[in-house]
C-alpha positions as CSV (number, residue, x, y, z in Angstrom):
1,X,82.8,82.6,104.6
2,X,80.0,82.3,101.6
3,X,77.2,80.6,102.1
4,X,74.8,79.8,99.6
5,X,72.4,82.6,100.7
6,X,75.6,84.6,99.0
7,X,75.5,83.2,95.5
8,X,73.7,85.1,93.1
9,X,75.7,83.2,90.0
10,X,77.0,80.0,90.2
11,X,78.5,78.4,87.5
12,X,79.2,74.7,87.9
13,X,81.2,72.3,85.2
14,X,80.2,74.6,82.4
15,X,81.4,73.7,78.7
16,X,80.2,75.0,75.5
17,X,80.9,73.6,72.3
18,X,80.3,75.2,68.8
19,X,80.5,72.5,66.3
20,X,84.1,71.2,67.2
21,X,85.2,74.6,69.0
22,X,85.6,74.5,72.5
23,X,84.8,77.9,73.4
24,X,84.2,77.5,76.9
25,X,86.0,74.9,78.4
26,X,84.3,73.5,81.9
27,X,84.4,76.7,84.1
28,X,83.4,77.0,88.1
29,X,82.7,80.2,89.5
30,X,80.2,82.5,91.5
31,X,79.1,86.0,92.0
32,X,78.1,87.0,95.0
33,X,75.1,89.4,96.4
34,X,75.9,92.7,96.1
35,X,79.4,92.1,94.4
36,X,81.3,93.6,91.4
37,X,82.4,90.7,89.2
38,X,84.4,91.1,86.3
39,X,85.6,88.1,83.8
40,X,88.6,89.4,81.5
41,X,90.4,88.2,78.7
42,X,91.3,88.3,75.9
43,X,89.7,89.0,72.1
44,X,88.0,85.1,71.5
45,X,88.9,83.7,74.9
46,X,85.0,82.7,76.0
47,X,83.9,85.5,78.3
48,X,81.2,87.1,75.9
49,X,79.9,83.3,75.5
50,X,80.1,82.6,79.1
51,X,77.7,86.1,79.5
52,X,75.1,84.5,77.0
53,X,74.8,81.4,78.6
54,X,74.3,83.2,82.1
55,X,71.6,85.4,80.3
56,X,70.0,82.7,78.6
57,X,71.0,83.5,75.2
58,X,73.0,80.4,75.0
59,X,72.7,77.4,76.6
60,X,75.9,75.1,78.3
61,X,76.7,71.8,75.9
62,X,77.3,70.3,80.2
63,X,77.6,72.0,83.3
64,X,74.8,74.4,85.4
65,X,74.0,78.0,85.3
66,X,72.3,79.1,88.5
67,X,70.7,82.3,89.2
68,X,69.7,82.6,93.3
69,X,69.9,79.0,93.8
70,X,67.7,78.2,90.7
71,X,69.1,75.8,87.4
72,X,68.6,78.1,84.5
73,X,68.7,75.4,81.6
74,X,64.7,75.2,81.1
75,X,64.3,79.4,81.6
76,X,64.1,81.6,78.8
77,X,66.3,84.8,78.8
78,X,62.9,87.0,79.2
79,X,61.8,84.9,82.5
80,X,65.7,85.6,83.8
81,X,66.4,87.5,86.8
82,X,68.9,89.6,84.8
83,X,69.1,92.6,82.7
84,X,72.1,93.0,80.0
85,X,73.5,96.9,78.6
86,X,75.0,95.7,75.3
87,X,78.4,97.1,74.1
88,X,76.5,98.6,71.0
89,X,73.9,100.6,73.7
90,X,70.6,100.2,71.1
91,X,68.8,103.5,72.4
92,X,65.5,103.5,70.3
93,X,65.9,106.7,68.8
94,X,62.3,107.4,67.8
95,X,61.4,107.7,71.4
96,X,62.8,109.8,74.0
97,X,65.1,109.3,77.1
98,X,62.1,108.8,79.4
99,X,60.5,106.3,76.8
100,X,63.9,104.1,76.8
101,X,64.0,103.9,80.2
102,X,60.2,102.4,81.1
103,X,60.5,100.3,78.0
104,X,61.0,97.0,80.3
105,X,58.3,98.4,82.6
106,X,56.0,98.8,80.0
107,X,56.8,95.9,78.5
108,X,56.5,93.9,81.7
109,X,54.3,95.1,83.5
110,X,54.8,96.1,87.4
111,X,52.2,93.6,88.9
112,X,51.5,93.7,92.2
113,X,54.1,96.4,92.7
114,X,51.3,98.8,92.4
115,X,49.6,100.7,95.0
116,X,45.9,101.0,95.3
117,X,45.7,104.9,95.5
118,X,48.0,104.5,92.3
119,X,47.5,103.6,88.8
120,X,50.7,101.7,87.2
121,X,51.2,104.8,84.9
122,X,52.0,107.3,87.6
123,X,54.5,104.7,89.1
124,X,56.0,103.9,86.0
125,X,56.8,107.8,85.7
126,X,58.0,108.0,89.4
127,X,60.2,105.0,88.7
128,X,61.4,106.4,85.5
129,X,62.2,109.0,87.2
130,X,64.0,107.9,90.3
131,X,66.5,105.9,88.2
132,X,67.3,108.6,85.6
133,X,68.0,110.6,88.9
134,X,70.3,107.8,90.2
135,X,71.9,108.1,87.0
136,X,72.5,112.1,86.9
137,X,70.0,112.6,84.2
138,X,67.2,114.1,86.1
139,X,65.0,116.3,84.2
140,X,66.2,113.9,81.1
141,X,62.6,112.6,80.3
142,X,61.6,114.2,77.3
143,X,64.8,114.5,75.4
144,X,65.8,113.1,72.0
145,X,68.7,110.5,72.8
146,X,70.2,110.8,69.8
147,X,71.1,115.1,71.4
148,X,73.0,113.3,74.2
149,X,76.7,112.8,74.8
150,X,77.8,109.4,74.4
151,X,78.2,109.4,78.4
152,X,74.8,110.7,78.9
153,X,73.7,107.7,76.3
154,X,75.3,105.2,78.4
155,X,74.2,106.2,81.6
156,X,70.4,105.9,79.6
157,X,71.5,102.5,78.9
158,X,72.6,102.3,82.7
159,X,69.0,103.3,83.6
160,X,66.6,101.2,81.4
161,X,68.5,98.2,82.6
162,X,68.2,98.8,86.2
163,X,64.8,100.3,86.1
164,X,62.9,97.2,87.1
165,X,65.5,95.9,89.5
166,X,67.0,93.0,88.4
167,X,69.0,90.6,90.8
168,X,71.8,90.5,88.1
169,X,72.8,93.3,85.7
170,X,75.1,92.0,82.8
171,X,77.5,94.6,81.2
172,X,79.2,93.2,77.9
173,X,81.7,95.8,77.6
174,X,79.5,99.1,77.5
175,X,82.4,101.5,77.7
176,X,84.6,100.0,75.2
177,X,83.4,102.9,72.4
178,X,84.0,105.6,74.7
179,X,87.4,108.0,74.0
180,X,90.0,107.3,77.1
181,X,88.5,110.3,79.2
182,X,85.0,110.1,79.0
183,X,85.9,106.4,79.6
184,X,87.8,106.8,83.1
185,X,84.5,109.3,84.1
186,X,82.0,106.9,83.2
187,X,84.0,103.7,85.5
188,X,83.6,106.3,88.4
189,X,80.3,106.6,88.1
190,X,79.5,103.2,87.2
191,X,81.1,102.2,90.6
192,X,79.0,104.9,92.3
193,X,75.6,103.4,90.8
194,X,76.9,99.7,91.7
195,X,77.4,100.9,95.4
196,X,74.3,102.5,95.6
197,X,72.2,99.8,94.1
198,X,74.0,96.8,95.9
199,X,73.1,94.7,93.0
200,X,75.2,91.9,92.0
201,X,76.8,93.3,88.7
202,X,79.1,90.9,86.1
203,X,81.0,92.9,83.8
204,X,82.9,91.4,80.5
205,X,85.6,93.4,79.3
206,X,89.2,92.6,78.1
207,X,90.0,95.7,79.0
208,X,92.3,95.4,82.4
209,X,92.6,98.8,83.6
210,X,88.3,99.0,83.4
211,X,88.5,95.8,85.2
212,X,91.2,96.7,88.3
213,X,89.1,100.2,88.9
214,X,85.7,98.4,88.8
215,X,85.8,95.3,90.4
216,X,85.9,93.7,93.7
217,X,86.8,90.5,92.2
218,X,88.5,89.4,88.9
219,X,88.5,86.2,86.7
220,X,91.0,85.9,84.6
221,X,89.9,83.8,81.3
222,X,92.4,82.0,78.7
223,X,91.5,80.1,75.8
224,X,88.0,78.7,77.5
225,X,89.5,78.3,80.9
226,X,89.5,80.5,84.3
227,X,93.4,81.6,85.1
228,X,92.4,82.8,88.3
229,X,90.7,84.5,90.4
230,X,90.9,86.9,93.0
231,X,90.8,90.6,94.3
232,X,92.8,92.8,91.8
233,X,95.1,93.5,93.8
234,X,95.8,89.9,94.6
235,X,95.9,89.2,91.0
236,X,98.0,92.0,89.6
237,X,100.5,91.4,92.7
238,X,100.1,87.5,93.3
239,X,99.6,86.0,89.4
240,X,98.9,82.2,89.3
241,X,100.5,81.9,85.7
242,X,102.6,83.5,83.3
243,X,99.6,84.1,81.1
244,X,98.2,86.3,84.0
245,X,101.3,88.5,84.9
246,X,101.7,89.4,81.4
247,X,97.9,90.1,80.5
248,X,97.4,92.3,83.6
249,X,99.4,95.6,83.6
250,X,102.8,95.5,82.2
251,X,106.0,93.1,83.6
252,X,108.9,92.4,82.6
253,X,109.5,88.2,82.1
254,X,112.5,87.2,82.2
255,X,114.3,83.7,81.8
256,X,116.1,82.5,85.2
257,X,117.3,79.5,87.2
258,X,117.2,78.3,90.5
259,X,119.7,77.4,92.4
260,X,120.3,76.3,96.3
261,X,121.9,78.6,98.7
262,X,122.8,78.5,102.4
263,X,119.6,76.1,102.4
264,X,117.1,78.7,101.0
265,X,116.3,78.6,96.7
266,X,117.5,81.6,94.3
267,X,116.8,82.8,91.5
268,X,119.2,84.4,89.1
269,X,118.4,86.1,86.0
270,X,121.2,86.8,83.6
271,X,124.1,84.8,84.8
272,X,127.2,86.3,87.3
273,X,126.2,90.0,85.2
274,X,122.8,89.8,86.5
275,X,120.5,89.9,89.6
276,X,119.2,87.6,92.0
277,X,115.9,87.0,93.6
278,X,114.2,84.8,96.0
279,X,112.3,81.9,95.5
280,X,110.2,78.9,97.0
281,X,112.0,76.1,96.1
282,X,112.6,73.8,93.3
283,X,115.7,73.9,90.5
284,X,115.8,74.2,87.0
285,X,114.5,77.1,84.4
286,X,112.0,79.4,85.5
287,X,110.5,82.7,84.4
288,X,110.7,85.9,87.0
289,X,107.8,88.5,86.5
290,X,108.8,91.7,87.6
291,X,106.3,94.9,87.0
292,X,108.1,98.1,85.9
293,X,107.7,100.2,88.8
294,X,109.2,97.6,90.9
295,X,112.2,98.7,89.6
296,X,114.6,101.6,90.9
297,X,116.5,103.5,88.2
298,X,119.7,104.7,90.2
299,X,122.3,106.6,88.6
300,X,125.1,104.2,90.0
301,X,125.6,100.6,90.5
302,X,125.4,99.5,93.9
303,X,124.9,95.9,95.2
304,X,122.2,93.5,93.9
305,X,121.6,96.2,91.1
306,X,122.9,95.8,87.3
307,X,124.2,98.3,85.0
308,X,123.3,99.3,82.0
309,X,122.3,101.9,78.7
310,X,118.9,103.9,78.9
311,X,117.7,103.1,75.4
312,X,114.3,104.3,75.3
313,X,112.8,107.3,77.9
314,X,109.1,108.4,78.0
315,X,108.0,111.2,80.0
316,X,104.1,110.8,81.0
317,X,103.5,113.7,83.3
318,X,102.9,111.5,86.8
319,X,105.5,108.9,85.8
320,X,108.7,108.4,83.0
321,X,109.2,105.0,81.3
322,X,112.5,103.8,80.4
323,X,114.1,101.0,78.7
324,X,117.2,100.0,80.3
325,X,119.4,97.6,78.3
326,X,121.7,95.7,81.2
327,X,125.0,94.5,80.8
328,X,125.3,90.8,79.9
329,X,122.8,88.4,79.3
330,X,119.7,90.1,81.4
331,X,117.6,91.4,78.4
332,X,116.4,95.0,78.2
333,X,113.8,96.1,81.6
334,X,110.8,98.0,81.4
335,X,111.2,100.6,84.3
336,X,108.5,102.8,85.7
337,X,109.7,105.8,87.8
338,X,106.4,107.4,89.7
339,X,106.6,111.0,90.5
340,X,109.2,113.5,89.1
341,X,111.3,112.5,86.3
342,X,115.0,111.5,87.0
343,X,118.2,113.0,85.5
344,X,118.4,110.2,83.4
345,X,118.1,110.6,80.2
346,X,118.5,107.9,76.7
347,X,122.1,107.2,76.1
348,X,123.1,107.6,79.4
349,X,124.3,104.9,81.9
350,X,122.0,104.1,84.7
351,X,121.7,100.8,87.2
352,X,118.4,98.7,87.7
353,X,118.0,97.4,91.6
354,X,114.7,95.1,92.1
355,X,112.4,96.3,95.0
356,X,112.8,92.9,97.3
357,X,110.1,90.8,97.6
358,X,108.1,92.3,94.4
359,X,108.9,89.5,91.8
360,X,107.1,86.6,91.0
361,X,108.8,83.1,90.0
362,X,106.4,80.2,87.8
């Protein structure tokens, strides 16, 4: 159970209008102490507006921003218990990496932080220190940033914002310029710094796959509104709305209708030549979801399966993606097959069986 003692972020009835665009439509959430928070979504959906206003940099038309129990609307962005790392990372290159980093030290001060055999500069170094350390760059000080790697420049960016300790860091998509390798390197050690921090960090990206490694929670953001929100695997496996089965991961959505049978609800996709699966209850038209890999390519038809051309095959090294265009009125399937390819190849004739229990009905 949360308890207000949890909350780092709360976001209550907040709305932001620009001119007559509702770009954030009256949200609720929170972010708890010590969690990994995510918000994804779309290009234009409201999550980079929803970061400013949490920051400071834009204030809610209605609705409350709270930071640790505390209404935000009179508090500058400086005065914030937050620090943001900017998708564009903003290194000052005529100083070095040690320079970045105490920046918001120097520029702060460290008060009362200060010990009396100390002066502030000798902490400000041991500090500068400690974090490019927590941050694999130990030994970094002097450097020239602009002689780094783009990971190394990120993890600098990493570092200056968690130098003086926020409650809050903000991430506004700071891996989104990184190539696809260097990206799935810096997630693991972005998760590694998060769990050795145990600050509350709230990441923006509209990237999914960032936002399933990273997070312990997800929101899911459409047009100004939160879909849902949940553990990723709850979201990816339980989606609240079309919008969210098809914007996490890859499905398959497929036109249906439900009908009554020996008392329980079906539904059937594609008629007498297609396949059935169960539902909750209602009548009428309804869309299945089914993701890729909860489908089993089998070489022969066999009950509850439906048969069918491999139009398309891709082979990916840990897993081969087919296209599979049924008989009748189904429409072609996505199919993911984990593991070693099967003897399947396009052209042939192949038969799609649904894992039971896997898809969803809205």
């Amino acid at each position: 159970m949360t308890t207000e003692r949890d909350v780092m972020v709360e976001l209550a009835g907040v709305r932001k209008e620009f001119d007559d665009v509702i770009a954030v439509d009256g949200i609720d959430f929170s972010v708890r102490r010590g969690e990994f928070f995510t918000l994804v979504g779309p290009s234009g959906c409201g999550k980079t507006t929803t970061l400013r206003m949490i920051s400071g940099f834009e204030r809610p038309t209605d609705g409350a921003v709270r930071i640790g129990g505390e209404p935000m609307s009179s508090v500058p962005p400086e005065s914030r218990d937050t620090n943001l790392v900017f998708q564009h990372l903003s290194l000052f290159p005529h100083m070095t990496v040690g320079e970045n980093v105490g920046y918001g030290l120097k520029k702060s001060g460290l008060g009362d932080r200060v010990p009396a055999d100390s002066t502030e500069r000798e902490v400000r170094e041991n500090r500068i220190a400690e974090y490019l350390k927590l941050v694999d760059l130990e030994g970094f000080q002097d450097r020239d940033p602009t002689d780094l790697s783009g990971g190394q420049q990120q993890r600098v960016a990493l570092a200056r914002a968690l130098v003086n300790e926020p409650s809050v860091l903000l991430l506004d998509e700071p891996l989104s310029s990184l190539d696809r390798k260097l990206r799935k390197q810096m997630q693991v050690e972005l998760r590694r710094i998060h769990e050795r921090t145990q600050g509350s960090f709230f990441y923006v990206t509209h990237d999914q796959e960032v936002a399933m490694t990273l997070s312990d929670r997800i929101a899911v953001m459409n047009d100004g509104r939160i879909e849902q929100i949940g553990p990723p695997e709850e979201i990816y496996r339980e989606p609240a709305s079309r919008f969210v089965a098809d914007f996490i991961g890859d499905t398959n959505l497929l036109a249906a209708t439900i009908r009554e049978r020996d008392d329980e609800a079906v539904a059937t996709v594609g008629g007498a030549d297609g396949f059935e699966v169960s539902a909750d209850g209602g009548s009428g038209e309804v869309t299945v979801s089914v993701r890729p890999e909860d489908f089993e390519l089998v070489e022969n038809a066999s009950e509850g399966a439906v048969a069918g051309e491999v139009v398309e095959r891709y082979f990916q090294g840990d897993q081969t993606n087919y296209v599979v265009d049924p008989d009748g009125d189904v429409g072609q399937l996505q199919v993911v097959v984990q593991g070693r390819e099967t003897t399947v190849d396009t052209g042939e004739r192949a038969a799609v069986r649904v894992v039971e229990d896997a898809p969803v009905v809205f």
